[in-house]
Backbone as numpy.savetxt, mean C-alpha at the origin, in Angstrom:
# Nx Ny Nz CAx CAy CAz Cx Cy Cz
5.39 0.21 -27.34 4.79 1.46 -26.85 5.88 2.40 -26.35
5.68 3.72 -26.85 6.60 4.83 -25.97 6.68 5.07 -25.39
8.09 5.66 -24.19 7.75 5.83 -22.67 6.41 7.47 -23.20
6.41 8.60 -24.08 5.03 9.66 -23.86 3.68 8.50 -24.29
3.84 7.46 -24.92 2.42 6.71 -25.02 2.05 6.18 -23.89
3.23 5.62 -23.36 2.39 5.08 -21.68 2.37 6.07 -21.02
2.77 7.45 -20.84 2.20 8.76 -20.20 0.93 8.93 -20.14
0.85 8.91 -21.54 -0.24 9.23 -22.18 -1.63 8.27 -21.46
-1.43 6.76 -22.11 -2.00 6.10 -21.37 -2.43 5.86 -19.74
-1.25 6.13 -18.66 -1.36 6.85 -17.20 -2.02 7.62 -17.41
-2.35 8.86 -18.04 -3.33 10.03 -17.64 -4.36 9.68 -17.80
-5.01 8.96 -19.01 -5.77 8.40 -19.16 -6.74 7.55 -17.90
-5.48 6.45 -17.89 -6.44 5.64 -16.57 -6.99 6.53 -15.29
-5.58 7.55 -14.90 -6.00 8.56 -13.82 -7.40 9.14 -13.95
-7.82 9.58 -15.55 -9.09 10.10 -15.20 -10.72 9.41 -15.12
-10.08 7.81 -15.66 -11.20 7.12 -15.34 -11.71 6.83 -13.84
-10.41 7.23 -13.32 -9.99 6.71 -11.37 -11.03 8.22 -10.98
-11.16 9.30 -11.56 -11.19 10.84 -11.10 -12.42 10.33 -11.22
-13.08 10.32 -12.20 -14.53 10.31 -12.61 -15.14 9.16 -12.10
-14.69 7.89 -11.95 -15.24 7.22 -10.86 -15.67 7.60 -9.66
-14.53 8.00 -8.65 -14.73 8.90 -7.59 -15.22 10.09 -7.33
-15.47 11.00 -8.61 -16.03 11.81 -8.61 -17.79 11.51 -8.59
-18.14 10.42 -9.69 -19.59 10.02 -8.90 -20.15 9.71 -7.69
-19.12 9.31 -6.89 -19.11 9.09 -5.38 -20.03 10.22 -4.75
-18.48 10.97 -5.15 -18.47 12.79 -4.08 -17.93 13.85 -4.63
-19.17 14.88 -5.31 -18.25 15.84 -6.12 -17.14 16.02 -5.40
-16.92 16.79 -4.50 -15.12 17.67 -4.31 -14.70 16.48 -3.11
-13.28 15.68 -3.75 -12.29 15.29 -3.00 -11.66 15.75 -2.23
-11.29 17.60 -2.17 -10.84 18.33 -1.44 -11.50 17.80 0.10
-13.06 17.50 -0.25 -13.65 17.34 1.28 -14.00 15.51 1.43
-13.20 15.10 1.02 -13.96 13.32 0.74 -13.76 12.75 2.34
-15.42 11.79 2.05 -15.40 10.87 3.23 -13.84 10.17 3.95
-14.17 10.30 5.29 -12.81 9.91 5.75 -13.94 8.44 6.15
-12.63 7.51 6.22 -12.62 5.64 6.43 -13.75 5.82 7.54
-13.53 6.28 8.43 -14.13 6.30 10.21 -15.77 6.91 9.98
-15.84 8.29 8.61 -17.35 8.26 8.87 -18.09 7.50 7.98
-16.80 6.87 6.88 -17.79 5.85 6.16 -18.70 4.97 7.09
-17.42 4.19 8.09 -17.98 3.28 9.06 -19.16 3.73 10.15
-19.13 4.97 9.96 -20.43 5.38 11.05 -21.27 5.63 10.11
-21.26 5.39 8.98 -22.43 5.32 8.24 -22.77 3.62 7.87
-22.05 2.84 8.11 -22.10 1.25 8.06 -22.00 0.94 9.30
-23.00 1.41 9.75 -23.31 0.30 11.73 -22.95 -1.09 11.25
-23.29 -1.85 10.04 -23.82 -3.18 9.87 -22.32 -3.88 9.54
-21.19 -3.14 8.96 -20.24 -3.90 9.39 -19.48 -4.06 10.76
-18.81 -5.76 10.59 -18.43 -6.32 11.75 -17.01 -5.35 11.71
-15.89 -5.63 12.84 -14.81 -5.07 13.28 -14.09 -5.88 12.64
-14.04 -7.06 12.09 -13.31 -7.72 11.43 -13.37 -7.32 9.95
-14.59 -6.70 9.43 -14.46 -6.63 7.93 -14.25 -5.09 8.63
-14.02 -3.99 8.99 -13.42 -2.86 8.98 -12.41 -2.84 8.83
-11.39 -3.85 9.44 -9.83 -4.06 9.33 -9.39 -4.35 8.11
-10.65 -5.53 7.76 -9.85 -6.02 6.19 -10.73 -4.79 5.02
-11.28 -4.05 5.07 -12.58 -3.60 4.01 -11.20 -3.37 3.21
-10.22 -2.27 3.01 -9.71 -1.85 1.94 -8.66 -3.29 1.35
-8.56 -4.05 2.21 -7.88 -5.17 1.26 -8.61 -5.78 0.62
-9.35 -6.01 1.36 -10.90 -7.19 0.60 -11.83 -6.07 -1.01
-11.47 -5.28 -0.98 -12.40 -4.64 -1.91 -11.55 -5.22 -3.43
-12.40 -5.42 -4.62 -12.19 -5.59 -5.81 -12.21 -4.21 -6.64
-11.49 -4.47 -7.47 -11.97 -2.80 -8.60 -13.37 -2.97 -8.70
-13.63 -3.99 -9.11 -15.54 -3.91 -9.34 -16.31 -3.98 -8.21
-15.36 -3.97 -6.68 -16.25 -3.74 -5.76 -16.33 -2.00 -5.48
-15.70 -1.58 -5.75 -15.41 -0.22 -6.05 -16.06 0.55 -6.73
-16.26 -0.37 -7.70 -16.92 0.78 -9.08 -18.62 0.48 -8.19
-18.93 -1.30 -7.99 -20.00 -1.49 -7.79 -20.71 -1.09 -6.79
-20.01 -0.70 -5.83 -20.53 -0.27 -4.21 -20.46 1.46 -3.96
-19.79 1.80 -5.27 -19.42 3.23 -4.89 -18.48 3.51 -3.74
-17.43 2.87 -3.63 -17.04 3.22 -2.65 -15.97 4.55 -2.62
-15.85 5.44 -1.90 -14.86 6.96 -1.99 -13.91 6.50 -1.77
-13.55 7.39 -2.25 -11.71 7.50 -2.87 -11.53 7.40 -1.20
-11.19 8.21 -0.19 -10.67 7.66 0.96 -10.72 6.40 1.56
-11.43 6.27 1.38 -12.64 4.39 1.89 -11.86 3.41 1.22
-11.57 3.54 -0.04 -10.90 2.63 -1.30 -9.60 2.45 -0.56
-8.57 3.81 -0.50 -7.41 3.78 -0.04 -6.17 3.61 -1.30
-4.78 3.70 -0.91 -4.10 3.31 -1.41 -4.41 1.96 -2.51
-4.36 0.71 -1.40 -4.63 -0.58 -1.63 -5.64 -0.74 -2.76
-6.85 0.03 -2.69 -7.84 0.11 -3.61 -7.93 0.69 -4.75
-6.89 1.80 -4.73 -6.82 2.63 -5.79 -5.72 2.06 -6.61
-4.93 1.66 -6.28 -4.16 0.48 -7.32 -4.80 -0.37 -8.10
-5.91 -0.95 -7.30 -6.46 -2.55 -7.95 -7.27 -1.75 -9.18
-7.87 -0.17 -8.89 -8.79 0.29 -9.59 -7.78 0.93 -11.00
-6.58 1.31 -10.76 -5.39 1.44 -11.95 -5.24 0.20 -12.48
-4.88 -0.96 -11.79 -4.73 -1.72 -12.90 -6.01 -2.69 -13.12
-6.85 -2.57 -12.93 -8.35 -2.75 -13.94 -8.39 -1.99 -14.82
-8.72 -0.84 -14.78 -8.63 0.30 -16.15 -7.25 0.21 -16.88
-6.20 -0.29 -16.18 -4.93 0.16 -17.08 -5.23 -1.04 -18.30
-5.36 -2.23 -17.82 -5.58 -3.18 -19.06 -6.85 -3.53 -19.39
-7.49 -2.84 -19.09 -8.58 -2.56 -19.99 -8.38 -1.14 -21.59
-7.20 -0.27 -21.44 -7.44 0.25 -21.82 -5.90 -0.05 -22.76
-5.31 -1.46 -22.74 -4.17 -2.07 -23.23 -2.76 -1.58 -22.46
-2.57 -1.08 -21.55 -1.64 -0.55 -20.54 -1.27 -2.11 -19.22
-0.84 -2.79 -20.07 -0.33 -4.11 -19.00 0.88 -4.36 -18.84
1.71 -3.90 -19.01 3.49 -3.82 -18.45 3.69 -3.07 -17.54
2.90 -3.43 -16.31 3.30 -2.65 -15.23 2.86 -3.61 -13.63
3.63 -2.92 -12.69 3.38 -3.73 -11.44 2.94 -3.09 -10.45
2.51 -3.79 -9.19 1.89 -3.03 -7.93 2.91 -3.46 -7.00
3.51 -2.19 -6.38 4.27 -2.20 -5.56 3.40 -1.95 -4.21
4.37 -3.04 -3.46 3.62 -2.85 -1.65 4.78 -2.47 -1.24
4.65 -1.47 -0.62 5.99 -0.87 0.48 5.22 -1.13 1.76
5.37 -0.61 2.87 5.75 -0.54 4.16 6.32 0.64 5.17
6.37 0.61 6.29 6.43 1.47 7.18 7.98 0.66 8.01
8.31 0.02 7.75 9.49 -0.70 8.83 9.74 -0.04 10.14
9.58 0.97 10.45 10.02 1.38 11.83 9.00 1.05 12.58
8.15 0.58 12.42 6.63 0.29 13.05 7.08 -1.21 13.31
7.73 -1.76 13.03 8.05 -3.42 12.97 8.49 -3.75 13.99
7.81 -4.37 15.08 8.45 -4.83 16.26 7.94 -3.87 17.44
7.05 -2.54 16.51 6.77 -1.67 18.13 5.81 -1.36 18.09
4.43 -1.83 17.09 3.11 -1.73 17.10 2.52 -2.50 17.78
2.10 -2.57 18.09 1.60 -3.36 19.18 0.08 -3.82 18.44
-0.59 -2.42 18.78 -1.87 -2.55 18.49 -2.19 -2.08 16.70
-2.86 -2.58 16.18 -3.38 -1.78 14.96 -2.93 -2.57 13.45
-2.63 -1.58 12.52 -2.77 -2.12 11.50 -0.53 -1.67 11.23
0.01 -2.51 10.43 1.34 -1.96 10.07 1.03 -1.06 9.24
1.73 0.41 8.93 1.22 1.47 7.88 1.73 0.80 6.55
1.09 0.50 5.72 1.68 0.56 3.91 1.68 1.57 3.01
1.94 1.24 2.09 1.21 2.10 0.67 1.72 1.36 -0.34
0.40 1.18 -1.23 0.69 0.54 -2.11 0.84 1.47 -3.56
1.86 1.27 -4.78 1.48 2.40 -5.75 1.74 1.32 -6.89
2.20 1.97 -8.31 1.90 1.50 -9.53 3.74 1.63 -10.27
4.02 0.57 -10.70 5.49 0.61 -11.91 5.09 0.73 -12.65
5.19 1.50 -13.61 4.93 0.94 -14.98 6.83 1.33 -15.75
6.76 -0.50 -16.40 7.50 -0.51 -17.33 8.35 0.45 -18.43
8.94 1.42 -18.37 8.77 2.08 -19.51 10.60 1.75 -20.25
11.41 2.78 -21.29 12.06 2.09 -21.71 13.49 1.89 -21.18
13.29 2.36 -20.03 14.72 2.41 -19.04 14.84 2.02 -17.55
13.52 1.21 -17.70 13.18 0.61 -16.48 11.72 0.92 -16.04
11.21 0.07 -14.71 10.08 0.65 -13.89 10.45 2.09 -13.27
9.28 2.63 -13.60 9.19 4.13 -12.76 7.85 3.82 -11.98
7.66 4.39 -10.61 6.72 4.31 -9.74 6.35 5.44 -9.83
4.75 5.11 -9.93 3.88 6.42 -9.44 2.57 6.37 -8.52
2.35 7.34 -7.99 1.18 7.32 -6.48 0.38 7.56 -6.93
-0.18 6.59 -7.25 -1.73 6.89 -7.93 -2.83 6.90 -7.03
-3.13 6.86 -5.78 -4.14 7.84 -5.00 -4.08 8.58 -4.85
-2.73 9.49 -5.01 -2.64 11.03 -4.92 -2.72 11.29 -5.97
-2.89 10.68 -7.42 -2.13 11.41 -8.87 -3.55 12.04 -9.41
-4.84 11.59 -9.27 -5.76 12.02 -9.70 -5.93 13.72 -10.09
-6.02 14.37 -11.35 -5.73 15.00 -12.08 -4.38 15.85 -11.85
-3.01 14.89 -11.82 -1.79 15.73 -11.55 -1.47 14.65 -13.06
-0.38 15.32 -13.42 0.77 14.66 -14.68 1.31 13.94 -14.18
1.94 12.86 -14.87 3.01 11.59 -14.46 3.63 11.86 -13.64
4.82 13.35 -13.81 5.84 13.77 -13.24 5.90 13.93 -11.86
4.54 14.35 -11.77 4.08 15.55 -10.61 3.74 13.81 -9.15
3.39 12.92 -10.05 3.55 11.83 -9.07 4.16 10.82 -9.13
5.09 10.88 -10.04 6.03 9.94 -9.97 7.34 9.77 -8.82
7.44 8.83 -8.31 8.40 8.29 -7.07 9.78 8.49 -7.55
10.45 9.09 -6.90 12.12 9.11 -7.29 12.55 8.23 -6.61
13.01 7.09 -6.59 13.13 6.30 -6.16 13.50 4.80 -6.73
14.68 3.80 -6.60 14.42 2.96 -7.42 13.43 2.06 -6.96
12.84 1.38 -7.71 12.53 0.06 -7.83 12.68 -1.37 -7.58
12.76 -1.48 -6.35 13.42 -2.59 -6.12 12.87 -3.23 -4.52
12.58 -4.45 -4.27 12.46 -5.07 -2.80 13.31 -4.54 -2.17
13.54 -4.03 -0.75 14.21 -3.53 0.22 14.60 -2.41 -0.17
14.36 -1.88 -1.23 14.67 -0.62 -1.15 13.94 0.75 -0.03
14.49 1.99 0.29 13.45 2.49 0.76 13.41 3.96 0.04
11.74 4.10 0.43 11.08 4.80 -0.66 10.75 5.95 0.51
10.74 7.47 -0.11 10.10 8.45 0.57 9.34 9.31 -0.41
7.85 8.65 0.01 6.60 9.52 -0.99 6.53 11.23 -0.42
5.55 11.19 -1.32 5.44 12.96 -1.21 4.81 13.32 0.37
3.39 11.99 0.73 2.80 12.31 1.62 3.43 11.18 3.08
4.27 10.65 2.34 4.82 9.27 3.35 6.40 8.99 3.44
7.26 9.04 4.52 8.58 8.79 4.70 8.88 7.36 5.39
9.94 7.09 5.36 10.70 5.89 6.16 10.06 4.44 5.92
9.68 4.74 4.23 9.15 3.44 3.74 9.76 2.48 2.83
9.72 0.82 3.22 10.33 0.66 2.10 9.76 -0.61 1.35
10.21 -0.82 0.11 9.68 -2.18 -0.91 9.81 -3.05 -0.42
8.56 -3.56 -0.29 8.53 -5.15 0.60 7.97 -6.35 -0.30
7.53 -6.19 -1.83 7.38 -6.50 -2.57 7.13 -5.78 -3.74
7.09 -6.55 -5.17 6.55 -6.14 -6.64 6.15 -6.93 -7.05
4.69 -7.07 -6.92 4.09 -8.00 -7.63 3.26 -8.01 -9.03
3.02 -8.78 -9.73 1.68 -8.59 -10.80 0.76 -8.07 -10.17
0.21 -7.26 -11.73 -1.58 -7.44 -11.46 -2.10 -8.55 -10.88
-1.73 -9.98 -11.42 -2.62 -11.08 -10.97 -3.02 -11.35 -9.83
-1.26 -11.05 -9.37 -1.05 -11.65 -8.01 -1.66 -10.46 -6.81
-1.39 -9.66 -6.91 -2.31 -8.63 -6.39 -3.52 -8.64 -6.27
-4.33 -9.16 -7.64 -5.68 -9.51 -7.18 -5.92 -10.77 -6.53
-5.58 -10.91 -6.15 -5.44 -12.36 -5.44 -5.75 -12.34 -3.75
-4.85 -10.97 -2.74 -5.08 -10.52 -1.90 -6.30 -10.00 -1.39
-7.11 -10.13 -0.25 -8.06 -10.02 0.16 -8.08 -9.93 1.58
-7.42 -10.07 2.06 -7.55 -9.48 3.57 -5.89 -8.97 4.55
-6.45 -8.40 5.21 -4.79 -7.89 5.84 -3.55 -8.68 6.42
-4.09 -9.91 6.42 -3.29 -11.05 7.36 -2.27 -11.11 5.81
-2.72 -11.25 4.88 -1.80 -11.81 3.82 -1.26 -10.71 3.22
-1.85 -9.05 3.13 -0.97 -8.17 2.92 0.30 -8.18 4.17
0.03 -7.95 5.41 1.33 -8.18 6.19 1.79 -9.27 6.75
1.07 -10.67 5.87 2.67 -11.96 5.53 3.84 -11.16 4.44
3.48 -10.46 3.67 3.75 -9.65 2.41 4.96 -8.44 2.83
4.19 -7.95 3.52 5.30 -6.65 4.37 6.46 -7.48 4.99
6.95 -8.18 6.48 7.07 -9.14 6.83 7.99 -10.23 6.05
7.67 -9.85 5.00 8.59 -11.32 3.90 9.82 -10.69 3.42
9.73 -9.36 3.25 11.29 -9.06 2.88 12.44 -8.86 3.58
13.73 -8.70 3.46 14.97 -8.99 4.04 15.34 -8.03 4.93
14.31 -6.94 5.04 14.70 -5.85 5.89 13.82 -6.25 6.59
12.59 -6.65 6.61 11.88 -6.60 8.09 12.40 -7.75 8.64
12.49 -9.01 7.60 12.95 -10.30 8.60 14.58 -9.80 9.43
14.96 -9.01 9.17 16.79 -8.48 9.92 15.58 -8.00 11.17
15.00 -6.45 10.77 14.38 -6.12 12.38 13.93 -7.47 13.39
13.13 -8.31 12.63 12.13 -9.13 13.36 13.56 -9.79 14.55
14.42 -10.29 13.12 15.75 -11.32 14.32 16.26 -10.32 15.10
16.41 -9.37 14.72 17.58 -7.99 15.77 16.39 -8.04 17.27
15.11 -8.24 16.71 14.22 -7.86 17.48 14.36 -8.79 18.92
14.36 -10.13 18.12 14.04 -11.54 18.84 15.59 -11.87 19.98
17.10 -11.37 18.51 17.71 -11.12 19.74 18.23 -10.60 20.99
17.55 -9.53 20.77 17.32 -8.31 22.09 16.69 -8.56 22.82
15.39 -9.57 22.51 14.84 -9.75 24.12 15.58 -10.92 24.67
16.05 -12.22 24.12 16.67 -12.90 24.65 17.66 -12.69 25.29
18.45 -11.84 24.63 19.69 -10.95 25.50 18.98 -10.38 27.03
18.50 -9.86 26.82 17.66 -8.85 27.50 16.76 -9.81 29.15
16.63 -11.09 28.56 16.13 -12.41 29.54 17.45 -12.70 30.30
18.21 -13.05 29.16 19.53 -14.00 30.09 20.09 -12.65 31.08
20.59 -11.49 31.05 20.88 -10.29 31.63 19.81 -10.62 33.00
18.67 -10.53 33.34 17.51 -10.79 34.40 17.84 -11.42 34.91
18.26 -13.19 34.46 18.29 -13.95 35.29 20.04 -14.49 35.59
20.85 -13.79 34.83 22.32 -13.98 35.48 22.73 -14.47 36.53
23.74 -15.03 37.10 24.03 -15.48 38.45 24.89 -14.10 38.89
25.12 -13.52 38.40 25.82 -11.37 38.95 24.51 -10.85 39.46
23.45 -11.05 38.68 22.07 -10.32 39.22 21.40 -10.91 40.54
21.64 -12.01 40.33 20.86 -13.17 41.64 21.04 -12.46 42.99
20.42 -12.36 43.92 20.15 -11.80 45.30 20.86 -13.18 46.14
22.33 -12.72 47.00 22.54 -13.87 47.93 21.51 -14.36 48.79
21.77 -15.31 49.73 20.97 -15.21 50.83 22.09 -16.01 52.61
């Protein structure tokens, strides 16, 4: 296949992603945000709010109707590569990046990600943001950026991020809740450096407290 046939093919899947979501909610310009989905779902628990966009399938997507905001990053990948090989477009990967500066100082909440799409072409993976790409050209969302674990990536709508994995389709569908997307974040060589820089700063930071220079005579 040519790198303009798999273009070709990307635009393609993009508009099966458009017209999906477009049955949702005509104009995306105004789409449900996550928070009033959930005030329209009293009936989910606080535990499936955290995990909903990991836990969703492409066919929970197509099947539940769920909006393009609601879906997310995370969701809008799984929903590219369902349509991508469905439509013979399978030489390509789902990249999970990350937020790293958040590593070690979130306390509360979720770590920020974004997940987007490689596809293979004949001079390597090129990344593209396919929750934002919906009716834009390849170009217009494609990642400048290489390809690679630890690398770091700065999207159009997202900075100070970087590759914390590249996985298959398979393995991607495989994920289902947030604990195992951020074992995922977490696993590469840049967060495990913060995590130790992290771990040895407070120990530093202990022995300094209890010094025999600090100790109060009596």
């Amino acid at each position: 296949m040519t790198d303009q046939e798999i273009k070709e093919k990307v635009k393609t899947v993009l508009k099966m992603m458009e017209q999906q979501f477009h049955k949702v909610e005509p104009s995306l310009m105004n789409a449900i945000s996550r928070q009033e989905y959930f005030e329209k779902h009293p009936e989910l628990t606080q535990e499936q709010k955290l995990n909903l966009p990991f836990s969703l399938s492409a066919q929970d997507i197509i099947d539940k109707n769920i909006p393009w905001l609601v879906s997310g990053c995370t969701g809008c990948s799984r929903l590219f590569s369902k349509y991508a090989r469905e439509i013979g477009l399978n030489d390509f990967k789902v990249v999970l990046t990350v937020n790293t500066d958040q590593i070690g100082k979130k306390e509360k909440g979720q770590l920020h990600g974004h997940q987007v799409i490689a596809v293979n072409m004949s001079d390597g993976l090129h990344m593209i943001d396919v929750q934002h790409g919906l009716g834009k050209s390849f170009e217009e969302i494609e990642v400048k950026s290489k390809c690679k674990v630890d690398e770091k990536v700065n999207f159009q709508r997202h900075n100070g991020y970087t590759i914390a994995a590249i996985l298959t389709p398979q393995e991607y569908d495989t994920i289902d809740n947030y604990e195992q997307i951020k074992k995922i974040y977490l696993g590469c060589n840049t967060a495990k450096k913060i995590l130790l820089n992290n771990a040895t700063n407070t120990v530093n930071n202990k022995k300094q407290v209890v010094s025999p220079d600090n100790q109060i005579s009596m």
